[in-house]
N, CA, C and O atoms as a Maestro MAE file, in Angstrom:
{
 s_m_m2io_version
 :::
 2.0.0
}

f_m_ct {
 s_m_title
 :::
 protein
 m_atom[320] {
  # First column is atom index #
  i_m_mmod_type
  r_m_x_coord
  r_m_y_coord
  r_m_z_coord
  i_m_residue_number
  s_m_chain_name
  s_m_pdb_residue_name
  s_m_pdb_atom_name
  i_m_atomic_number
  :::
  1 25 5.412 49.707 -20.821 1 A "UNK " " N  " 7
  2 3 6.389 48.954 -20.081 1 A "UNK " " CA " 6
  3 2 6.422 47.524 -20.629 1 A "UNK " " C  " 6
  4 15 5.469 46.900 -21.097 1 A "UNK " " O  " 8
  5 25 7.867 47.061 -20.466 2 A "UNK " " N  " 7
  6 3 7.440 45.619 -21.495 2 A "UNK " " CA " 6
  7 2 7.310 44.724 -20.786 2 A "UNK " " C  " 6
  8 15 7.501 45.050 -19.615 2 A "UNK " " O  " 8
  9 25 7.028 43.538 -20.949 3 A "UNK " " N  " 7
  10 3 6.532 42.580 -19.720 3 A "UNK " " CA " 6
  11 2 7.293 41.359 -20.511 3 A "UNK " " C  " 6
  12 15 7.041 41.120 -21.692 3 A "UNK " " O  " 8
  13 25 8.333 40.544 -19.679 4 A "UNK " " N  " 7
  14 3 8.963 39.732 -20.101 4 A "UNK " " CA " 6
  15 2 8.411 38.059 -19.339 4 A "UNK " " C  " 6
  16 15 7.853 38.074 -18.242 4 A "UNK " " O  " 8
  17 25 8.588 37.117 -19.865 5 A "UNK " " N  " 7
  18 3 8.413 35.320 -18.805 5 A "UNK " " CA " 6
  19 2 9.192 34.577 -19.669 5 A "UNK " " C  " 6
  20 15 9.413 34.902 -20.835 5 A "UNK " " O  " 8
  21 25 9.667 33.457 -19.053 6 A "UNK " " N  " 7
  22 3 9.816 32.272 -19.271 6 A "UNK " " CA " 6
  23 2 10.144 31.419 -18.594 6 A "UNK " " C  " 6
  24 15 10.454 31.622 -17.421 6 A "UNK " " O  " 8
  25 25 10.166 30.022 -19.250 7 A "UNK " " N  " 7
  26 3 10.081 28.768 -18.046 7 A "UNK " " CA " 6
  27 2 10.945 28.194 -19.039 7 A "UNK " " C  " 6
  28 15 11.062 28.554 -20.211 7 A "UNK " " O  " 8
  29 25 11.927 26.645 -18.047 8 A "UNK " " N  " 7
  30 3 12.808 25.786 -18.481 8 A "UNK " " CA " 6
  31 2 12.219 24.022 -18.263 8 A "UNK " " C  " 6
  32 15 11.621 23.429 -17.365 8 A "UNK " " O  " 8
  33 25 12.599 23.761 -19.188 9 A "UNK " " N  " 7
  34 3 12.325 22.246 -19.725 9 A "UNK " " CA " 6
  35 2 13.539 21.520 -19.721 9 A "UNK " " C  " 6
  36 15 14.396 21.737 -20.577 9 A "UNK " " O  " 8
  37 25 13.766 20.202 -18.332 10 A "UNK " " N  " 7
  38 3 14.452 19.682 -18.627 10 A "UNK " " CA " 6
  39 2 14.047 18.081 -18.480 10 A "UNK " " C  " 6
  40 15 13.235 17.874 -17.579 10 A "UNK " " O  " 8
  41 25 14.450 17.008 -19.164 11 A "UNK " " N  " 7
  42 3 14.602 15.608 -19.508 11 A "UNK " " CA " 6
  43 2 14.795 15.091 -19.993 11 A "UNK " " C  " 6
  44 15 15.121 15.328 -21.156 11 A "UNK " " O  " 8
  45 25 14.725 13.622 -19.302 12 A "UNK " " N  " 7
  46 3 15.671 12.282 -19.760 12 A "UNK " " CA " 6
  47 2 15.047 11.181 -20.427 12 A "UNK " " C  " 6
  48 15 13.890 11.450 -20.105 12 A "UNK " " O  " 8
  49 25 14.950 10.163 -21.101 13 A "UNK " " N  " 7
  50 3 14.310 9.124 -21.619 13 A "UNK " " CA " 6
  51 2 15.333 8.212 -21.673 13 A "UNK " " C  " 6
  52 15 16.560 8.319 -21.692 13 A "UNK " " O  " 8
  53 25 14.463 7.167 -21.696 14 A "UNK " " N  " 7
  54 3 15.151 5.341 -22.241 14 A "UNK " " CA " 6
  55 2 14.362 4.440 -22.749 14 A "UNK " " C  " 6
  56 15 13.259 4.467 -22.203 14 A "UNK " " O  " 8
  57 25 14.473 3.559 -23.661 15 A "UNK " " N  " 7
  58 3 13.792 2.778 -24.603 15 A "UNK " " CA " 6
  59 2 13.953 1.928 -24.865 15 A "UNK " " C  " 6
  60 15 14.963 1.925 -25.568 15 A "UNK " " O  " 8
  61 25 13.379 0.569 -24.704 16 A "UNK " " N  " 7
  62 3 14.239 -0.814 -24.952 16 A "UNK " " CA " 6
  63 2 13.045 -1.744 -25.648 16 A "UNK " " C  " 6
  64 15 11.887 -2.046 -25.359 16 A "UNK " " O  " 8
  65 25 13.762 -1.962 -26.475 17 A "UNK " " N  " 7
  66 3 12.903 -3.487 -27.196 17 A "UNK " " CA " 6
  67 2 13.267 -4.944 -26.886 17 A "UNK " " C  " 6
  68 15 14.455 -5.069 -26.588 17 A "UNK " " O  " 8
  69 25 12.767 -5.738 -26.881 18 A "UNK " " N  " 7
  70 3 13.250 -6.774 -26.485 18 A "UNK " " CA " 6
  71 2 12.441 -7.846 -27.282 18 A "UNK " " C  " 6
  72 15 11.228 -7.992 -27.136 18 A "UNK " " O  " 8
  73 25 13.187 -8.564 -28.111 19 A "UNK " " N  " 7
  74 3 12.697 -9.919 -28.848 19 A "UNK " " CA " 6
  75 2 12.205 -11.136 -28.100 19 A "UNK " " C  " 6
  76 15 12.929 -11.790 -27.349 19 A "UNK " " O  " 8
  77 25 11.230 -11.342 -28.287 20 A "UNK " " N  " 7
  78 3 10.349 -12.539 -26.883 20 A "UNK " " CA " 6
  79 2 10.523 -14.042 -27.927 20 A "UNK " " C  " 6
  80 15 11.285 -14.990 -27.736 20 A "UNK " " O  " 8
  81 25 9.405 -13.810 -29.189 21 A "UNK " " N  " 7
  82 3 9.588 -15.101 -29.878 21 A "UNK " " CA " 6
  83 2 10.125 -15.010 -31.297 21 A "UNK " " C  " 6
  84 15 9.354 -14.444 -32.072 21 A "UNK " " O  " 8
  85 25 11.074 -15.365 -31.726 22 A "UNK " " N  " 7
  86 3 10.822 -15.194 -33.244 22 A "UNK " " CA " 6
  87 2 10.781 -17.171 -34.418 22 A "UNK " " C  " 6
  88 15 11.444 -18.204 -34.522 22 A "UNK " " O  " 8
  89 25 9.863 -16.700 -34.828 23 A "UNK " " N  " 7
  90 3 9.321 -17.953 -35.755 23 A "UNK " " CA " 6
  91 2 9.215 -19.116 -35.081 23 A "UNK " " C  " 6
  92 15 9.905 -20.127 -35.216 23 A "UNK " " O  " 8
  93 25 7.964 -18.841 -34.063 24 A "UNK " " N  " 7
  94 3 7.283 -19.894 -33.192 24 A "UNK " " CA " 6
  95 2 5.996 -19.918 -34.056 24 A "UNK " " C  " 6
  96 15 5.786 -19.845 -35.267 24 A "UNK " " O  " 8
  97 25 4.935 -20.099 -32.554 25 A "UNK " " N  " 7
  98 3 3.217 -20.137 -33.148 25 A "UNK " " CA " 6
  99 2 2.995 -18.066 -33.860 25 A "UNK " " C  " 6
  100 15 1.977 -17.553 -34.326 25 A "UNK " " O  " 8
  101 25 3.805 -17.693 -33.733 26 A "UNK " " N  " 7
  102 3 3.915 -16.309 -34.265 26 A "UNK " " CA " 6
  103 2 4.630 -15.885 -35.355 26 A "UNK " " C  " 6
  104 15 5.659 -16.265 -34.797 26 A "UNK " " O  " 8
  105 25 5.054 -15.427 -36.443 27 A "UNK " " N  " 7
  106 3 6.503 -14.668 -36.811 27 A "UNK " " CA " 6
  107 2 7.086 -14.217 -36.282 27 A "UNK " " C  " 6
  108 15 8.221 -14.642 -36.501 27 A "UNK " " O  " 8
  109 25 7.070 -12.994 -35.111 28 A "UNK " " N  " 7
  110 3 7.538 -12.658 -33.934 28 A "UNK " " CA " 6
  111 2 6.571 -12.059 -33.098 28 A "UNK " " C  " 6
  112 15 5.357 -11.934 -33.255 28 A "UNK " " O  " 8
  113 25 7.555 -11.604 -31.896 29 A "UNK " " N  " 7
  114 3 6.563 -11.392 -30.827 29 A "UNK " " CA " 6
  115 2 7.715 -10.282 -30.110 29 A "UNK " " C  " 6
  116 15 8.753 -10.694 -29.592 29 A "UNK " " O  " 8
  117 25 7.277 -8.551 -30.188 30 A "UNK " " N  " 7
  118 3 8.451 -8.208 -29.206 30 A "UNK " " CA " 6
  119 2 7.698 -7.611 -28.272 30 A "UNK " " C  " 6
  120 15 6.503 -7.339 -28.390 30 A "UNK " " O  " 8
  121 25 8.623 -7.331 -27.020 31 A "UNK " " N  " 7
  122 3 8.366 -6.565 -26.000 31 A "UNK " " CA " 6
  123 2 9.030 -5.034 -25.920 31 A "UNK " " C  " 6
  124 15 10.254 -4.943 -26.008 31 A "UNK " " O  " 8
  125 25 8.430 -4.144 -25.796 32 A "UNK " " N  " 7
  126 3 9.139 -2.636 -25.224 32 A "UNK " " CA " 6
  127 2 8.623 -1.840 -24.659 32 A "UNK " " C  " 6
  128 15 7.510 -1.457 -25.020 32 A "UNK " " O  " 8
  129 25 9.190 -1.366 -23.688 33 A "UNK " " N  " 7
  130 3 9.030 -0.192 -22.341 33 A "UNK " " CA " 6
  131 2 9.989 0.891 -22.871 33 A "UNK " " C  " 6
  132 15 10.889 0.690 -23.686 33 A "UNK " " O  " 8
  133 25 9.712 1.921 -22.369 34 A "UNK " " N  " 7
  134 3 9.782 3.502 -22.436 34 A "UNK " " CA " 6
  135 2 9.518 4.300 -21.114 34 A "UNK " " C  " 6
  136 15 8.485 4.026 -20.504 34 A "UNK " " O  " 8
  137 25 10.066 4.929 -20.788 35 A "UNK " " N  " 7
  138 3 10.176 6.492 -19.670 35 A "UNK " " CA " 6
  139 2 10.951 7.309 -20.020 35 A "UNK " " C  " 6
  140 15 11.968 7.281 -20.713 35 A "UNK " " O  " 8
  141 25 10.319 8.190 -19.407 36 A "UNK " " N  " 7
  142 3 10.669 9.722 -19.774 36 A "UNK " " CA " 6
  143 2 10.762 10.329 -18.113 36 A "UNK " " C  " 6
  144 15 10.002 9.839 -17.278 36 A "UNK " " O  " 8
  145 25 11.645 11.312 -17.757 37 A "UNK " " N  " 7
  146 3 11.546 12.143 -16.657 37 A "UNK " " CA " 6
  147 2 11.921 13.555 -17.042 37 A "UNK " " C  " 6
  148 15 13.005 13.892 -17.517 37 A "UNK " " O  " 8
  149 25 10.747 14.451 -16.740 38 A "UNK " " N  " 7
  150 3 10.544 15.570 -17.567 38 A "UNK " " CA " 6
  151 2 10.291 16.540 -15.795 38 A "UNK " " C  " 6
  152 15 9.636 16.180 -14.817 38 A "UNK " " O  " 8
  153 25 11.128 17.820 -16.013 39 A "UNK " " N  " 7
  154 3 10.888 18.203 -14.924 39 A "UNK " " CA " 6
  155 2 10.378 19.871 -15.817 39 A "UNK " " C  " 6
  156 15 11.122 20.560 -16.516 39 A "UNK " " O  " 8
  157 25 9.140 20.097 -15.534 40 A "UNK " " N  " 7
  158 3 9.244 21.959 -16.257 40 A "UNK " " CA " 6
  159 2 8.998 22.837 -15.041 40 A "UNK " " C  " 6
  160 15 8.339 22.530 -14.047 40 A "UNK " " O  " 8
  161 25 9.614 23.946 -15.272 41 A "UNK " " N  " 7
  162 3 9.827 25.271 -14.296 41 A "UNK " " CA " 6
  163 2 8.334 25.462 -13.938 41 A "UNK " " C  " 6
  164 15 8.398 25.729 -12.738 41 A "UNK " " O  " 8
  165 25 6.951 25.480 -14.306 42 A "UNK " " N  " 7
  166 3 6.048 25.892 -14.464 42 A "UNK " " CA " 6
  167 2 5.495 24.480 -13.298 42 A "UNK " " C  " 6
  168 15 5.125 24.661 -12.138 42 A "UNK " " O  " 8
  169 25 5.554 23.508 -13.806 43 A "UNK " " N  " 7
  170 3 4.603 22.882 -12.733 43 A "UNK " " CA " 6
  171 2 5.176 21.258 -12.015 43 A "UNK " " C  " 6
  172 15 4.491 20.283 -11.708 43 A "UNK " " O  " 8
  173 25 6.696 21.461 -11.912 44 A "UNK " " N  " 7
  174 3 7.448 20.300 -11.232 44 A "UNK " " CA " 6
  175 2 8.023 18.964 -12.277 44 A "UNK " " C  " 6
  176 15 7.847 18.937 -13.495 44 A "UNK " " O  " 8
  177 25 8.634 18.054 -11.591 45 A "UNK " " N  " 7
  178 3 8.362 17.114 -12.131 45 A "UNK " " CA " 6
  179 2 7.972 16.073 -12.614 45 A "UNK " " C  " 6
  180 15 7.536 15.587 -11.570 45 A "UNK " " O  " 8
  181 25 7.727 15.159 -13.530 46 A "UNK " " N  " 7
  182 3 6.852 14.227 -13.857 46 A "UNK " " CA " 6
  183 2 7.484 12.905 -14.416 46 A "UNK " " C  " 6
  184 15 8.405 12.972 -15.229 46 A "UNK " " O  " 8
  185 25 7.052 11.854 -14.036 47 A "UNK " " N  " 7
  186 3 7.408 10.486 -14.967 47 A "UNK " " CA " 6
  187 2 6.446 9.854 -15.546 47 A "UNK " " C  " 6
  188 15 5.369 9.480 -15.081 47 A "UNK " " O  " 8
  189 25 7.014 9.718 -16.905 48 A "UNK " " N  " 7
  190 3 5.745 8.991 -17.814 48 A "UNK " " CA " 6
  191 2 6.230 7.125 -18.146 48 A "UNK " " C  " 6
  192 15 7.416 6.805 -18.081 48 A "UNK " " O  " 8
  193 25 5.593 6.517 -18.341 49 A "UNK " " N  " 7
  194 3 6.018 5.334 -18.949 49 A "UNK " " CA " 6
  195 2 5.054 5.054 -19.911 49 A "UNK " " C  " 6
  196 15 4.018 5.699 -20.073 49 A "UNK " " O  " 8
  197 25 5.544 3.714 -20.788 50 A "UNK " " N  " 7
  198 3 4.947 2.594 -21.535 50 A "UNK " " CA " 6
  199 2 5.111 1.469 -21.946 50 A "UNK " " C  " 6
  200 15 6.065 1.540 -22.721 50 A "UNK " " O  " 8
  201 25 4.640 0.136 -21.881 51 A "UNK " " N  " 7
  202 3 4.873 -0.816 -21.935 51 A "UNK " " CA " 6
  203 2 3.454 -1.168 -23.034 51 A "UNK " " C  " 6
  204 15 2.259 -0.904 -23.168 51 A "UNK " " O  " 8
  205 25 4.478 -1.881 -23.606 52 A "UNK " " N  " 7
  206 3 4.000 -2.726 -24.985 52 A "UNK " " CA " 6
  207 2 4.351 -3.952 -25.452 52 A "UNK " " C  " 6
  208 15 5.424 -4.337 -24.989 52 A "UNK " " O  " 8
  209 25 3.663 -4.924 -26.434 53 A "UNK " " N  " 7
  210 3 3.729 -5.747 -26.749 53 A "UNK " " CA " 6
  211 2 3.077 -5.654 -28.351 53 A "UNK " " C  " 6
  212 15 1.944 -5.293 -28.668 53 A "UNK " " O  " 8
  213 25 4.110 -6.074 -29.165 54 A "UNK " " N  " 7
  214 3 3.527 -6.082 -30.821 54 A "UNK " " CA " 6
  215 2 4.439 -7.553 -31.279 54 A "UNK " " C  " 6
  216 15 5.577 -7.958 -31.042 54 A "UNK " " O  " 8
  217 25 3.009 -8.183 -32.222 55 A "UNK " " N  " 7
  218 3 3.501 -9.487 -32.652 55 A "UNK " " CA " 6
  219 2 3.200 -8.985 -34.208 55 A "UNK " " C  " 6
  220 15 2.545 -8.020 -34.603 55 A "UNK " " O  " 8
  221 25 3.855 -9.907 -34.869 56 A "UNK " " N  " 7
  222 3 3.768 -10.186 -36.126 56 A "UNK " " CA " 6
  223 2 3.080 -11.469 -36.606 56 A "UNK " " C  " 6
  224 15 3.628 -12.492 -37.017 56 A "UNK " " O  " 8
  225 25 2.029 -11.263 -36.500 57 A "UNK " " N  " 7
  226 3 0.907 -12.666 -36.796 57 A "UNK " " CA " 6
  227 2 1.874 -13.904 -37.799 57 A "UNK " " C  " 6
  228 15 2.515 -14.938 -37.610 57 A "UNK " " O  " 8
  229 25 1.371 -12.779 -39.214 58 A "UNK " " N  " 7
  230 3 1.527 -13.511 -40.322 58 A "UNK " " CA " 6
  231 2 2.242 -12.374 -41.593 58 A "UNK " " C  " 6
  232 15 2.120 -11.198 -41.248 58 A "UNK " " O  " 8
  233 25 2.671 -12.493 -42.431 59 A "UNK " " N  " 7
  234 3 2.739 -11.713 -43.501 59 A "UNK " " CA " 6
  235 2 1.816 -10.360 -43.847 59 A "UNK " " C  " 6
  236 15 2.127 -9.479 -44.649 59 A "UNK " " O  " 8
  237 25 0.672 -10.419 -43.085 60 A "UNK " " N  " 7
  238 3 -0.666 -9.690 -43.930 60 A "UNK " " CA " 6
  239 2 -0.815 -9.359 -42.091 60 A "UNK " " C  " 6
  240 15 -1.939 -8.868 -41.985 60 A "UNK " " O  " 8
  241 25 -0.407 -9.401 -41.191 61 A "UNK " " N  " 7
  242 3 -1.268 -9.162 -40.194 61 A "UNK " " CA " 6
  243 2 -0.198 -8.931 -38.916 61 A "UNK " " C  " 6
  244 15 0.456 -9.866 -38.452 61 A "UNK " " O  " 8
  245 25 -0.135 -7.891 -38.537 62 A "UNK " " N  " 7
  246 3 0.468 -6.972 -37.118 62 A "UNK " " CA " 6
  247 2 -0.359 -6.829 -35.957 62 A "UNK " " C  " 6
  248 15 -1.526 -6.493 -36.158 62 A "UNK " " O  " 8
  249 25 0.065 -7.040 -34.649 63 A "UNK " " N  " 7
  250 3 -1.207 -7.067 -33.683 63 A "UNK " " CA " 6
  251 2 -0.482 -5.622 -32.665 63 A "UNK " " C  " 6
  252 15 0.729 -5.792 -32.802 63 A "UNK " " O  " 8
  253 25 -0.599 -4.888 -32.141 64 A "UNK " " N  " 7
  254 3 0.054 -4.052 -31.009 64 A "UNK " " CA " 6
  255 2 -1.041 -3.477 -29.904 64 A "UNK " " C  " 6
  256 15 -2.167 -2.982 -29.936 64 A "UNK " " O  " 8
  257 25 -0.023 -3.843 -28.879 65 A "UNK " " N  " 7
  258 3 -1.099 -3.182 -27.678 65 A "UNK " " CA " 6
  259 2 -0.416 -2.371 -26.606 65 A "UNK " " C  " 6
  260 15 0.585 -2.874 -26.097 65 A "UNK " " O  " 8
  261 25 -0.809 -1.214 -26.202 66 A "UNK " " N  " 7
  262 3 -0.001 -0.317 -25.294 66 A "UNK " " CA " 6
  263 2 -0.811 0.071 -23.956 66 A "UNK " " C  " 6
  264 15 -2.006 0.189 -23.683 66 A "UNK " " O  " 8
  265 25 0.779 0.258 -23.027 67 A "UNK " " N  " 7
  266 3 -0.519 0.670 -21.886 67 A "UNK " " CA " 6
  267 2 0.481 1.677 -20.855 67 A "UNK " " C  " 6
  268 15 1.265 1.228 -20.018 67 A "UNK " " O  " 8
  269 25 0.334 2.568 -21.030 68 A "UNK " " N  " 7
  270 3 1.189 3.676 -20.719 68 A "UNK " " CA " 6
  271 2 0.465 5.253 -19.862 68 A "UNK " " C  " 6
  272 15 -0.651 5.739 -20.044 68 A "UNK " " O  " 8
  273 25 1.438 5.682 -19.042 69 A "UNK " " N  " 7
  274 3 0.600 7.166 -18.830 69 A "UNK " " CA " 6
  275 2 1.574 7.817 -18.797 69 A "UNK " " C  " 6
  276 15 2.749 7.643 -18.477 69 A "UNK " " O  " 8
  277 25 0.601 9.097 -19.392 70 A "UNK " " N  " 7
  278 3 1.348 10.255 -20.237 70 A "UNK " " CA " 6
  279 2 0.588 11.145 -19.801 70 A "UNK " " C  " 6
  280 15 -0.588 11.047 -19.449 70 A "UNK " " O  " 8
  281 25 1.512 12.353 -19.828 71 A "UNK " " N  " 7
  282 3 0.449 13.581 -19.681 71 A "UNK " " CA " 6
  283 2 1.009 14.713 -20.488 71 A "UNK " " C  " 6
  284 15 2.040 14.435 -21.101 71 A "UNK " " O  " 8
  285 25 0.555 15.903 -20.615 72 A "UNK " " N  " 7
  286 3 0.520 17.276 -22.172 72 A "UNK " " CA " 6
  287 2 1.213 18.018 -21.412 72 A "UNK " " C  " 6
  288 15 0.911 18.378 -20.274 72 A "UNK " " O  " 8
  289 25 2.945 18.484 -22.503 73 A "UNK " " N  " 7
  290 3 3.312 19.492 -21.384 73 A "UNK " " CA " 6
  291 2 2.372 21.057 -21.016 73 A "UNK " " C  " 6
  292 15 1.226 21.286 -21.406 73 A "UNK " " O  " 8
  293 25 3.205 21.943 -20.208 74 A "UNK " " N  " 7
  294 3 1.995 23.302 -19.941 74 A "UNK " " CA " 6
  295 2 1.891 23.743 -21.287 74 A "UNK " " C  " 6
  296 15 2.690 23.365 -22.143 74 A "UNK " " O  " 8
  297 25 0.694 24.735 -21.591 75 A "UNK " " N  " 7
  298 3 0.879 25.333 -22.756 75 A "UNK " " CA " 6
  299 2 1.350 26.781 -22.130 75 A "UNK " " C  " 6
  300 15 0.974 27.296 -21.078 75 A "UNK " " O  " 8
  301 25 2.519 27.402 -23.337 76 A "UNK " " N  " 7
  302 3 3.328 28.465 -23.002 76 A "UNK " " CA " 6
  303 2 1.968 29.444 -23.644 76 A "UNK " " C  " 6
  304 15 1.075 29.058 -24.397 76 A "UNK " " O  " 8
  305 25 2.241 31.251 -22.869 77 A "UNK " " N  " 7
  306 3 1.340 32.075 -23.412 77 A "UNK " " CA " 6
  307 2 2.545 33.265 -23.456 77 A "UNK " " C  " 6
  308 15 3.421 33.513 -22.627 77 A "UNK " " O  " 8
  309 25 2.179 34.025 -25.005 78 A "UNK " " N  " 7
  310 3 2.934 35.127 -25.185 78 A "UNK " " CA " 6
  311 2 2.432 36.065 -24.618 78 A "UNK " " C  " 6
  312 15 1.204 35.980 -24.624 78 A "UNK " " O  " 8
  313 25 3.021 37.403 -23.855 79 A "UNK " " N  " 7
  314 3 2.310 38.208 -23.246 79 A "UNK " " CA " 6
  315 2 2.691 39.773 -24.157 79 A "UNK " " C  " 6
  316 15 3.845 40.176 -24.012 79 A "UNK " " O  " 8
  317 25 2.044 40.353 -24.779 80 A "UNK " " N  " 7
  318 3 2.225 41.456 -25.730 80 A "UNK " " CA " 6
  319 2 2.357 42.859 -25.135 80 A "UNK " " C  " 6
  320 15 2.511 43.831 -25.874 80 A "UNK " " O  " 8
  :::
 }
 m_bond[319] {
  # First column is bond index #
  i_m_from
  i_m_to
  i_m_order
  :::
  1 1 2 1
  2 2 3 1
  3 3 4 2
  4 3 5 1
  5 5 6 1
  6 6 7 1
  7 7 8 2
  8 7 9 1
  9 9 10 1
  10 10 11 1
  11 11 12 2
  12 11 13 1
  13 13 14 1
  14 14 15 1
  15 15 16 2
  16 15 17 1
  17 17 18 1
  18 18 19 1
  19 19 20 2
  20 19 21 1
  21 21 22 1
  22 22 23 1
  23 23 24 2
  24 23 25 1
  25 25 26 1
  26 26 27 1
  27 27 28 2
  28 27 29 1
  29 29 30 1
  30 30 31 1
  31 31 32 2
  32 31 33 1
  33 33 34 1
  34 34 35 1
  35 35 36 2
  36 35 37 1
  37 37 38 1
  38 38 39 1
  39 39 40 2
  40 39 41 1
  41 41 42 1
  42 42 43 1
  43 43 44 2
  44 43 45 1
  45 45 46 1
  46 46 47 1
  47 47 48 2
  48 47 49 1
  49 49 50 1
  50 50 51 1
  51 51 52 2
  52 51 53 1
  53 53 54 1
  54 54 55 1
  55 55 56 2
  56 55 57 1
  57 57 58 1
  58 58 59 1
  59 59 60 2
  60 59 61 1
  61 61 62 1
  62 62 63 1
  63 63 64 2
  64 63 65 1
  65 65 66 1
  66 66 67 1
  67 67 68 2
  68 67 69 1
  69 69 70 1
  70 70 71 1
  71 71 72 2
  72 71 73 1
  73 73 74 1
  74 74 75 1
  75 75 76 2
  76 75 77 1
  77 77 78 1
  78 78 79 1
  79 79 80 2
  80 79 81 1
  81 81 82 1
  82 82 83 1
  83 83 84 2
  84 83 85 1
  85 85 86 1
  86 86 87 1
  87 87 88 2
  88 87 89 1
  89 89 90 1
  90 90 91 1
  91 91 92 2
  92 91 93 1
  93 93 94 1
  94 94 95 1
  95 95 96 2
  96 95 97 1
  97 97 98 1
  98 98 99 1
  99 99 100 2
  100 99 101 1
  101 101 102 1
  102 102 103 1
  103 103 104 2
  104 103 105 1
  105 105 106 1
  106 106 107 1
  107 107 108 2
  108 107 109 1
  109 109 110 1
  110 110 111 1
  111 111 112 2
  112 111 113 1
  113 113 114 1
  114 114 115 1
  115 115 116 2
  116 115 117 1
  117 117 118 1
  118 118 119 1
  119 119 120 2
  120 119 121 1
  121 121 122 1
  122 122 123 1
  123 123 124 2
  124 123 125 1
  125 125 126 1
  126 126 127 1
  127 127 128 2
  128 127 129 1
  129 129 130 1
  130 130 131 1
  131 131 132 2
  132 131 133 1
  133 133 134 1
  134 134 135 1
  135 135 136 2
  136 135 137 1
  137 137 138 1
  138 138 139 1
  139 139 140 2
  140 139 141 1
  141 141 142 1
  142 142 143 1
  143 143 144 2
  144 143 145 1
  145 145 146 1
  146 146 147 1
  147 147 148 2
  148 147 149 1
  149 149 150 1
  150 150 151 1
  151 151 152 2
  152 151 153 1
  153 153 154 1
  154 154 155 1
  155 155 156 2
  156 155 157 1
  157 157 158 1
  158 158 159 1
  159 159 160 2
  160 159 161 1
  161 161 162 1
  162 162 163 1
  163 163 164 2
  164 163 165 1
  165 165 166 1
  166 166 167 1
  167 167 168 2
  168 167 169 1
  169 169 170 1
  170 170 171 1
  171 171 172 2
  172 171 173 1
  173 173 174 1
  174 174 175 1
  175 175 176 2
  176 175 177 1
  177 177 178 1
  178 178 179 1
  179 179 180 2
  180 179 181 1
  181 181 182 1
  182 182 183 1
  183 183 184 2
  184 183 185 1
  185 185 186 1
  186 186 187 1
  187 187 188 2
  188 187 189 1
  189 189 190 1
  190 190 191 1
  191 191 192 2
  192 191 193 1
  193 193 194 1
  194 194 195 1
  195 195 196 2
  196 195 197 1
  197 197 198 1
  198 198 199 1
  199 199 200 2
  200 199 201 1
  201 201 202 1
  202 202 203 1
  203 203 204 2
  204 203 205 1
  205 205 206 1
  206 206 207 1
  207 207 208 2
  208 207 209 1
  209 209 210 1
  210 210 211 1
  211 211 212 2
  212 211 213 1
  213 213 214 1
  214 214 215 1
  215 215 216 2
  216 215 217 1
  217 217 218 1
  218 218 219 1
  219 219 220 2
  220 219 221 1
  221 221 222 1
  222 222 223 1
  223 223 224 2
  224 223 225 1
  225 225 226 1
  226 226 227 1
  227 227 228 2
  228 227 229 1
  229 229 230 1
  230 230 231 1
  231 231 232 2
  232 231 233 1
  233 233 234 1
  234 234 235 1
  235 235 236 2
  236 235 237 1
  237 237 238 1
  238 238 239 1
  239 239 240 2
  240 239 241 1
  241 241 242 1
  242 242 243 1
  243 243 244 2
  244 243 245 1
  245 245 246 1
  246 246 247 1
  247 247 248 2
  248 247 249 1
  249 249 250 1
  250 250 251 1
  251 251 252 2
  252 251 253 1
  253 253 254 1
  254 254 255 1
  255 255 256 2
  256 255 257 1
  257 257 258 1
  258 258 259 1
  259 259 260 2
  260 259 261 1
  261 261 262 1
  262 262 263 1
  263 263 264 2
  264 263 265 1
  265 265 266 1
  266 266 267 1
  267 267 268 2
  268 267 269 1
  269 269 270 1
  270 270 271 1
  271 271 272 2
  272 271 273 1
  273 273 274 1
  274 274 275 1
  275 275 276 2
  276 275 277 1
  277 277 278 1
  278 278 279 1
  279 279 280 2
  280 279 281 1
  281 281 282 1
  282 282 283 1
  283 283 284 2
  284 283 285 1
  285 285 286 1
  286 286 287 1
  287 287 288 2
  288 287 289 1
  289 289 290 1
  290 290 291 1
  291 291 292 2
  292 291 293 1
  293 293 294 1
  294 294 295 1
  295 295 296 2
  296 295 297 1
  297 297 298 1
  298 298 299 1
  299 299 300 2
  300 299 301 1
  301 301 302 1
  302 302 303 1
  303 303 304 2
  304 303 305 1
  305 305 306 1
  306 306 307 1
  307 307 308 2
  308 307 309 1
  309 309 310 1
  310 310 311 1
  311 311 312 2
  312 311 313 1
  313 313 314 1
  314 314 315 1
  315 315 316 2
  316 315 317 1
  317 317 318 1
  318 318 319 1
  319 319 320 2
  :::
 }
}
């Protein structure tokens, strides 16, 4: 007898950068946030974000720092 499943994946995202300093005590300096709204058949829905900040020191030197939560979608299983 054959044994059939599946589940549906649906979501949305948005992404924005935003220029804070350019050619101050820095080369630049940007800001960007991120979300996602991810809803799967298997275990509801979820919102992730992230917010960041990356400067450009100098020529030779990039700084970035993130601070975000995320989580792994389900893992799917084939059934034979």
């Amino acid at each position: 007898m054959p044994i059939s499943a599946e589940y549906n994946t649906e979501e949305g995202y948005g992404e924005l950068d935003i220029p804070i300093i350019k050619n101050g005590f820095v080369e630049s300096l940007d800001g960007n946030m991120a979300g996602r709204i991810t809803d799967y058949s298997t275990s509801g829905m979820v919102e992730t974000w992230k917010l960041g900040l990356t400067s450009q020191i100098n020529d030779d030197f990039r700084v970035r720092g993130t601070w975000s939560f995320d989580i792994r979608r389900p893992i799917g299983r084939t059934v034979q």
